[in-house]
C-alpha positions as CSV (number, residue, x, y, z in Angstrom):
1,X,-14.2,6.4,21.4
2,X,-12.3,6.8,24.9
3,X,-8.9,6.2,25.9
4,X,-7.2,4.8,29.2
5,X,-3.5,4.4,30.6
6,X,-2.0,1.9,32.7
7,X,1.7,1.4,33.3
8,X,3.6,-1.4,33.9
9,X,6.1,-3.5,31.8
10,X,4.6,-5.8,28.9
11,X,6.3,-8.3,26.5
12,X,8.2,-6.1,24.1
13,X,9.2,-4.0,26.8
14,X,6.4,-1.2,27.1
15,X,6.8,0.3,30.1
16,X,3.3,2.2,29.7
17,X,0.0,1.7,27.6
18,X,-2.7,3.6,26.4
19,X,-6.0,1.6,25.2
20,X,-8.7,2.7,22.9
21,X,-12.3,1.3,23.2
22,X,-15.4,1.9,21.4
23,X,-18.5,-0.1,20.9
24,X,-16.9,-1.2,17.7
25,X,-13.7,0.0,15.8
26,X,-14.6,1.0,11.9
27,X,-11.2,0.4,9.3
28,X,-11.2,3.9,8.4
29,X,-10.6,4.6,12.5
30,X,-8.1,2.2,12.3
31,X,-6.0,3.1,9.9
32,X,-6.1,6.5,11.5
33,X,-4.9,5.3,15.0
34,X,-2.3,3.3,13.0
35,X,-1.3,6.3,11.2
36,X,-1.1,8.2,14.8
37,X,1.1,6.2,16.6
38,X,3.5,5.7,13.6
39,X,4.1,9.5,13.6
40,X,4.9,9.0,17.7
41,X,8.6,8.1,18.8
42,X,9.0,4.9,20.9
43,X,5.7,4.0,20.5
44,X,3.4,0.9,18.2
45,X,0.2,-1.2,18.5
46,X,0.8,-4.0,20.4
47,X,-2.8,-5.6,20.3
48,X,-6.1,-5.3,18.4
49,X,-9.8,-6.3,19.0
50,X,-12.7,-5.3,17.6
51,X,-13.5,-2.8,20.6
52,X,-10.1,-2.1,21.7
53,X,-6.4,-0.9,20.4
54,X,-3.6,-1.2,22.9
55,X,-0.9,1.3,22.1
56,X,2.6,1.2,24.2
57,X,5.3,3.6,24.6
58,X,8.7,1.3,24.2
59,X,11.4,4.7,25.2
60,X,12.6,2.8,29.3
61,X,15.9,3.1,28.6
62,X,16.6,-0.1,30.4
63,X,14.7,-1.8,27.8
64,X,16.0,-0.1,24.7
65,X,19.1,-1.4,22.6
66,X,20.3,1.4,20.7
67,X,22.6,-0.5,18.3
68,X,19.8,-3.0,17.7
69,X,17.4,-0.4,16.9
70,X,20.3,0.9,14.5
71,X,20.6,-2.4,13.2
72,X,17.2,-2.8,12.5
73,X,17.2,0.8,10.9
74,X,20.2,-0.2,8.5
75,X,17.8,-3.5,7.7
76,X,14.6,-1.4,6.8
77,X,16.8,1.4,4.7
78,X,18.7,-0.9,2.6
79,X,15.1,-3.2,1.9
80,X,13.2,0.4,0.7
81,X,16.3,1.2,-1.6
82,X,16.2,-2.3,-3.3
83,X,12.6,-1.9,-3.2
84,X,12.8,1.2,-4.7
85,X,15.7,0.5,-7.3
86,X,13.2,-2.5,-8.6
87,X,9.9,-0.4,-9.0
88,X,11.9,2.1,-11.0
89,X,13.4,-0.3,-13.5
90,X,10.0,-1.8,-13.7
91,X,8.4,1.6,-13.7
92,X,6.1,0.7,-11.0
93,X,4.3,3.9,-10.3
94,X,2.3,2.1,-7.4
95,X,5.4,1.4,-5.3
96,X,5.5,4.6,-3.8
97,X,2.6,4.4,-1.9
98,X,3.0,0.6,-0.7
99,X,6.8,1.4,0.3
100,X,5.4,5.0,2.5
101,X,4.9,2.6,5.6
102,X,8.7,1.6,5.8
103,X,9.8,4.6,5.5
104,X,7.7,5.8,8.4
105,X,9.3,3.0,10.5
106,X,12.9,4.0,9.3
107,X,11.6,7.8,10.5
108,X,10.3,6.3,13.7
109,X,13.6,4.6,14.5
110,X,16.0,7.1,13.5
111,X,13.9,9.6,16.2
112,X,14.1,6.9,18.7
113,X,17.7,7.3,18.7
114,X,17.9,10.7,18.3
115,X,15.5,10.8,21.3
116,X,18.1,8.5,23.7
117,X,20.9,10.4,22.1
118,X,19.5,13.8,23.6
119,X,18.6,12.4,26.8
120,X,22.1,11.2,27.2
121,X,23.5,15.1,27.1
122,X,21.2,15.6,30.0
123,X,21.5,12.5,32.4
124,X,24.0,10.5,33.1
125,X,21.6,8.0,34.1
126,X,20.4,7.9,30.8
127,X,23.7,6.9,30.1
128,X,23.8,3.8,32.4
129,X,20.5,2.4,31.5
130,X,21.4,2.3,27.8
131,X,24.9,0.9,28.9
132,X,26.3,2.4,25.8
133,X,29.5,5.1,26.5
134,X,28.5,8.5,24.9
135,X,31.2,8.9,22.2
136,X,29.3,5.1,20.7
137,X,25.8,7.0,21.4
138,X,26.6,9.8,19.2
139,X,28.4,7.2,16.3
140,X,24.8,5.8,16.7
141,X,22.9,9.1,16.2
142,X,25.0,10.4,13.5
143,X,24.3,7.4,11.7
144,X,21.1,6.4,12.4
145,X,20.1,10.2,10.7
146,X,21.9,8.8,7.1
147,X,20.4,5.9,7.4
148,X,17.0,7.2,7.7
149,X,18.1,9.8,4.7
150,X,19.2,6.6,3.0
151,X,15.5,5.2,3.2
152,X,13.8,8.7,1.9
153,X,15.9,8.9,-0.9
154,X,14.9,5.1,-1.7
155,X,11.1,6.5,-1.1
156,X,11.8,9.4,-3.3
157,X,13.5,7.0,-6.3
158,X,9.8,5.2,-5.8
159,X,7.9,8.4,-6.3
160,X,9.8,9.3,-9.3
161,X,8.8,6.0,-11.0
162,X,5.6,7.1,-11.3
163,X,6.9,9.8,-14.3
164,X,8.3,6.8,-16.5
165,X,6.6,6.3,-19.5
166,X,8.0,3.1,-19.7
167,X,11.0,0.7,-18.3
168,X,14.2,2.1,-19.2
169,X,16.4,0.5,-22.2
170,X,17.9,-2.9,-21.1
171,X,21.4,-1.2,-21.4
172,X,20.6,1.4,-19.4
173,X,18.7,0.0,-16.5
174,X,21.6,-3.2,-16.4
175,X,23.7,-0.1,-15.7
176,X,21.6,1.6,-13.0
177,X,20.8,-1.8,-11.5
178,X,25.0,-2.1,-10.9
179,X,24.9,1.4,-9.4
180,X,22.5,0.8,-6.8
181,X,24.0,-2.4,-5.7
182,X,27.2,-0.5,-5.2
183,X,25.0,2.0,-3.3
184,X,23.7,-0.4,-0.8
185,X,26.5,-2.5,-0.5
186,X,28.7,1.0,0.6
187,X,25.8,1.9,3.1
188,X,25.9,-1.6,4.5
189,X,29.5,-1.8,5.1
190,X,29.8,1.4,6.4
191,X,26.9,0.8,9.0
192,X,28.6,-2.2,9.6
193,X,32.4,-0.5,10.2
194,X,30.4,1.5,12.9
195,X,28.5,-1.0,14.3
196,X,31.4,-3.6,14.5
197,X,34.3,-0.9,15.4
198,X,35.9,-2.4,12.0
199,X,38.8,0.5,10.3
200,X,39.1,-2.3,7.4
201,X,35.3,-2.2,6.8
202,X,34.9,1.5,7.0
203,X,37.7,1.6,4.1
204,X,36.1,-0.9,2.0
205,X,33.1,1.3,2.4
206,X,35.6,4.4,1.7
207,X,36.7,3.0,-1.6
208,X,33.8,1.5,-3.0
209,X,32.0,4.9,-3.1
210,X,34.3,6.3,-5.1
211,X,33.4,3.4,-7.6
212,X,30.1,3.8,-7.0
213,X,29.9,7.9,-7.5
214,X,32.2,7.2,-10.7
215,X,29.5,4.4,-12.2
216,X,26.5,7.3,-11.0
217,X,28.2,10.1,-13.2
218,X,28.8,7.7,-15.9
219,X,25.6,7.3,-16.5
220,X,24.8,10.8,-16.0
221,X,27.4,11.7,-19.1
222,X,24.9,9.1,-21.1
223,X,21.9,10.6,-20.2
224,X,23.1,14.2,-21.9
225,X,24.3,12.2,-24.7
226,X,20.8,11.0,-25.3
227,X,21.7,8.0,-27.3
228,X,20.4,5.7,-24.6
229,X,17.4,7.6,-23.4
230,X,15.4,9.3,-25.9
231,X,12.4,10.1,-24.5
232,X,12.2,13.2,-22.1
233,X,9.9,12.2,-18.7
234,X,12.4,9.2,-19.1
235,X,15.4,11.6,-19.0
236,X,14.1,13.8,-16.7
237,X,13.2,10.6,-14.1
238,X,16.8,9.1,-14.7
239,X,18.0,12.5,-13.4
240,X,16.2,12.6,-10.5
241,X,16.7,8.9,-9.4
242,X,20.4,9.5,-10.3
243,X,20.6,12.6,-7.7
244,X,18.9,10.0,-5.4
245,X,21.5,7.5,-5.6
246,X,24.4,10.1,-5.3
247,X,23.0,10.9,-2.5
248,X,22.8,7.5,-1.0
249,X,26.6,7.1,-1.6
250,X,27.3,10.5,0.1
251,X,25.5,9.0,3.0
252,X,27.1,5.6,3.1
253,X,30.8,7.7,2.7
254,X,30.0,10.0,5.7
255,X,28.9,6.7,7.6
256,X,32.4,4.7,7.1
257,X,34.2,8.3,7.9
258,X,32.4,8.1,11.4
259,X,33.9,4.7,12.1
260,X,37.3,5.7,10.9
261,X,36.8,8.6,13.5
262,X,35.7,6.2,16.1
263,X,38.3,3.9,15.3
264,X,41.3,6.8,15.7
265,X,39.1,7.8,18.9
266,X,39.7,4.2,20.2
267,X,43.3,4.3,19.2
268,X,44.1,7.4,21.0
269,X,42.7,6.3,24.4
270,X,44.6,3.0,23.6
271,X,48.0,5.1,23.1
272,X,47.9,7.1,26.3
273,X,50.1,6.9,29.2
């Protein structure tokens, strides 16, 4: 197998691309180029044949949208936590491992804004090919990083399904099904309060995790009752998906308090003389 570069720019925007060739690629070689590039920022497979794989690195700034890669980010996280919310009221212990791909692209994104992010305290020309002012860059980051902790904890809910005996108790998993919507519905408003430089959103977002944290502990005060879940591996996966979805809130509340920051920011420059 050898490898060659060529630069240039390419649909998609790759500015520069590496190709693979061999006399014929096997599936087990692959999935391990697959699995190469996924764990590489900026870059993806942008064509296949049976004696060649053209990889492209996608990091010219003048190419990149940061808020649509955060957009996109937002998108895969809150898909893996409904994902994930459904293979553990099912107790699909095989979810885990078809769900370990989108996390790996909710990874790859959050480090591809992270990556511009760290340019931009460097070069200022960083700054004017992303066209994005530096206080917005670093809203971006910061919550580009809970996002991609949003979609690991989903990931993590999914692994955790694999210890269920069986399905939870109708009762219990109606309750946990509410839960997680309020979950994902704070994330998504609060992304969106950033994204959209919306105050109102980001205290929607504000006030719906504290119904959503409420509804988590409520059913944590059921589970050491035991009436509702009597078996232990069932108890002891409830916990852990419970500290998963806590978590989740957490993130989506630290999300809507960077927009209220952003929008006070905006307000200040607004005010001055």
């Amino acid at each position: 197998m050898t490898a060659g570069s060529r630069s240039g720019y390419y649909p998609g925007g790759a500015e520069t691309t590496v190709t693979l060739t061999a006399d014929s690629f096997s599936e087990a070689q692959r999935r391990a180029a697959r699995s190469a590039v996924r764990g590489l920022v900026g870059t993806d497979v942008l064509a296949e044949s049976e004696t060649e794989i053209e990889v492209g690195h996608l990091l010219d700034a003048s190419t990149v949208s940061v808020r649509q890669s955060v957009v996109q980010l937002q998108y895969v996280a809150l898909s893996l936590h409904r994902e994930a919310t459904r293979a553990f009221l099912d107790a699909d212990g095989d979810a885990h491992d078809r769900l370990t791909d989108r996390a790996d692209e909710a990874d790859r994104l959050a480090r591809m804004v992270a990556r511009h992010f760290s340019r931009s305290l460097l070069s200022l020309d960083e700054i004017d090919r992303l066209d994005v002012p530096r206080p917005a860059l670093f809203d971006y980051y910061a919550t580009a990083r809970r996002l991609d902790t949003v979609a690991h904890q989903a990931l993590r809910t999914a692994g955790v399904a694999q210890r269920l005996p069986e399905p939870l108790s109708e009762a219990v998993g109606e309750d946990l099904r509410s839960a997680a919507e309020s979950a994902s519905e704070v994330v998504d408003d609060a992304a969106t309060a950033v994204l959209d430089d919306s105050a109102g959103t980001a205290h929607e977002a504000l006030a719906g995790s504290d119904d959503a944290l409420a509804a988590v502990d409520a059913l944590e005060d059921r589970l050491f009752d035991g009436a509702d879940v009597r078996s232990a591996p069932a108890a002891a996966a409830l916990a852990r998906a419970l500290d998963c979805l806590r978590t989740t809130v957490r993130c989506g509340r630290e999300t809507a308090e960077i927009a209220l920051q952003a929008a006070a920011r905006a307000e200040n420059i607004d005010t001055q003389p």
